[in-house]
C-alpha positions, 0 to 999 in steps of 0.5 A, a space after each residue: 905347337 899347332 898342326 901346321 901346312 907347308 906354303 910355297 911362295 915365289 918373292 921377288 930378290 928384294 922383298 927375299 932380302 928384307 925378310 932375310 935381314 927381318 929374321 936374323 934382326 930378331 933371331 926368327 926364322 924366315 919361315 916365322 917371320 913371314 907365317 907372323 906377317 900373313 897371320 897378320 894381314 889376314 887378321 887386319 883384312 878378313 874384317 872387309 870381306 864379312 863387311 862386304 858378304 853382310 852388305 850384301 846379305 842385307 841388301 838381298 833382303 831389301 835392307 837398303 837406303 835409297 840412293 836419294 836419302 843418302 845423297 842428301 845426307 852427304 849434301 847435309 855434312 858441315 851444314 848447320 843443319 846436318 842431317 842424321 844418317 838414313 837408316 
């Protein structure tokens, strides 16, 4: 088994109670279901984050579309004359 960190979290009376029914559902601990339901929405999230720090990596290195080319992209959408994505 890994190494592992106590957390302490407060949760409102409701979402307590849902996780308490979650667990005995499917015999895992409360701790467990809710170690598995963090893991879980770190893993679907951090994506947006590196997303995020890459743009901004980019744009400091001049990397960017201007405003114009990209607004007349959007304008293109559905038009029988699409125009292809501004690099």
């Amino acid at each position: 088994m890994a190494p592992s960190e106590l957390l302490t979290l407060r949760l409102d009376r409701a979402t307590s109670t849902r996780l308490d029914r979650l667990a005995r559902s499917t015999d895992r601990t409360r701790s467990r279901v809710a170690a598995e339901a963090i893991a879980k929405y770190i893993a679907d999230n951090a994506w947006q984050v590196e997303a995020i720090e890459e743009g901004l990596a980019a744009a400091e290195r001049g990397e960017v579309v201007p405003h114009e080319e990209v607004v007349a992209w959007v304008k293109s959408w559905g038009r029988r004359r699409e125009r292809k994505r501004p690099r």
